[in-house]
C-alpha positions as CSV (number, residue, x, y, z in Angstrom):
1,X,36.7,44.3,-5.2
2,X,35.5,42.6,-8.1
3,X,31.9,43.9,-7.7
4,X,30.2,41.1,-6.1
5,X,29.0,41.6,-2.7
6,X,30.9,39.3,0.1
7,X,27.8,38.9,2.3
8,X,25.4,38.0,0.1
9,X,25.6,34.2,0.1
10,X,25.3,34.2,4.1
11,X,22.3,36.2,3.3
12,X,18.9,34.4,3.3
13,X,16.9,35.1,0.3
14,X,13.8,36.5,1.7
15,X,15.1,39.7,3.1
16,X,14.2,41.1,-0.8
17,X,10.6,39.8,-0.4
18,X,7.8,42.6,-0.2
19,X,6.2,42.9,3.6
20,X,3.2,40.7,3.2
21,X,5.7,37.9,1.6
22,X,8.1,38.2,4.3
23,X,4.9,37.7,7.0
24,X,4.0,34.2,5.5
25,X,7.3,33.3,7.2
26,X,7.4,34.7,10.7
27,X,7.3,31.9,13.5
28,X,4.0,30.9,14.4
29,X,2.7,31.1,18.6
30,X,4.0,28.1,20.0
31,X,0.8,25.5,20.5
32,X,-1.0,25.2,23.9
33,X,-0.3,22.7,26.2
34,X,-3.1,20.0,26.1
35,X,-2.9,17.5,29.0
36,X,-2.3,14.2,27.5
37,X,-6.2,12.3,27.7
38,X,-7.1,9.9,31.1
39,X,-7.3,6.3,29.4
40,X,-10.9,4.9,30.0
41,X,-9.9,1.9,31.8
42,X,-7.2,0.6,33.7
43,X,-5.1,-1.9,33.0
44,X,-5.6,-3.9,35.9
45,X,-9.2,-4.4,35.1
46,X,-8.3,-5.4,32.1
47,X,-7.2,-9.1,32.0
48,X,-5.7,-11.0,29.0
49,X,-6.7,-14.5,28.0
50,X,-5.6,-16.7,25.3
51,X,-7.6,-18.9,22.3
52,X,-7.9,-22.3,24.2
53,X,-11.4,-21.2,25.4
54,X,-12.3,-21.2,21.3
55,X,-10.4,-24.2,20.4
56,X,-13.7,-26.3,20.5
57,X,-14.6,-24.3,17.3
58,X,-11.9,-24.7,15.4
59,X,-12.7,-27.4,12.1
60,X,-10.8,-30.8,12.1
61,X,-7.5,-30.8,10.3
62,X,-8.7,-34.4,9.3
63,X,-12.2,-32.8,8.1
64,X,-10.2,-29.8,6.1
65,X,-10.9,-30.4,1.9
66,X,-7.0,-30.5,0.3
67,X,-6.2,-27.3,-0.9
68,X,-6.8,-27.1,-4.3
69,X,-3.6,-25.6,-6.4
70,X,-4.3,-22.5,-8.6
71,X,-2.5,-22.5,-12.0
72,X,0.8,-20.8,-12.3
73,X,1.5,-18.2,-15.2
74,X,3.3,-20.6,-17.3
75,X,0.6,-23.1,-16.8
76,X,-2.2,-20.3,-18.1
77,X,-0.3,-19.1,-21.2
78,X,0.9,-22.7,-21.9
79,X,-3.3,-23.7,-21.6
80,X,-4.4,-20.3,-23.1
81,X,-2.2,-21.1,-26.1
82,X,-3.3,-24.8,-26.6
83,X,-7.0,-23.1,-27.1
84,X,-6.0,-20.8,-29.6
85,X,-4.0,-24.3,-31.0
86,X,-7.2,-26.3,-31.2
87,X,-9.4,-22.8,-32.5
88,X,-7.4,-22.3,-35.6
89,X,-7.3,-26.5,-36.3
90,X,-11.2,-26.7,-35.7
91,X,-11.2,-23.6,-38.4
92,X,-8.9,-24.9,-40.9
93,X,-11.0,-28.2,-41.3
94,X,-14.0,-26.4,-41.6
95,X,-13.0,-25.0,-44.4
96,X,-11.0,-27.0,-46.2
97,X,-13.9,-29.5,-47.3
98,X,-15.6,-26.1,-49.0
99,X,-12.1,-25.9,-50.8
């Protein structure tokens, strides 16, 4: 024998835990039975209907505005760095007549 002991890897590792350890994993009481809960209607009083009694209220397609498209990303940076284009132009002329 080469001094290692053959059991100990089929051993689980809390059998070297002190007693109050070892308790925090004893199996727990199984829960109680609870009867599952009486649903507070039926489902024959209850009755299904569709939207064609609020199609009235709907808004005329022909009356909807066109929606209005947002900017993309490139469109922001692109607008963004026209700005800080016309800025630095609107600074250099200022001060090139004090030159």
């Amino acid at each position: 024998s080469s001094g290692i002991n053959a059991e100990w890897p089929l051993r689980p590792g809390t059998q070297f835990l002190p007693a109050n350890l070892l308790a925090l994993f004893a199996p727990r009481e199984p829960l109680p039975y609870i009867a599952p809960p009486v649903p507070k209607h039926s489902n024959e009083s209850c009755t299904l209907s569709g939207i064609g009694q609020f199609v009235h209220m709907f808004e005329d397609p022909e009356e909807t505005p066109v929606p209005q498209k947002a900017p993309s990303r490139a469109e922001k940076k692109e607008a963004k760095r026209k700005a800080k284009k016309e800025k630095s132009t609107d600074c250099d002329s200022a001060l090139i007549p004090l030159l």
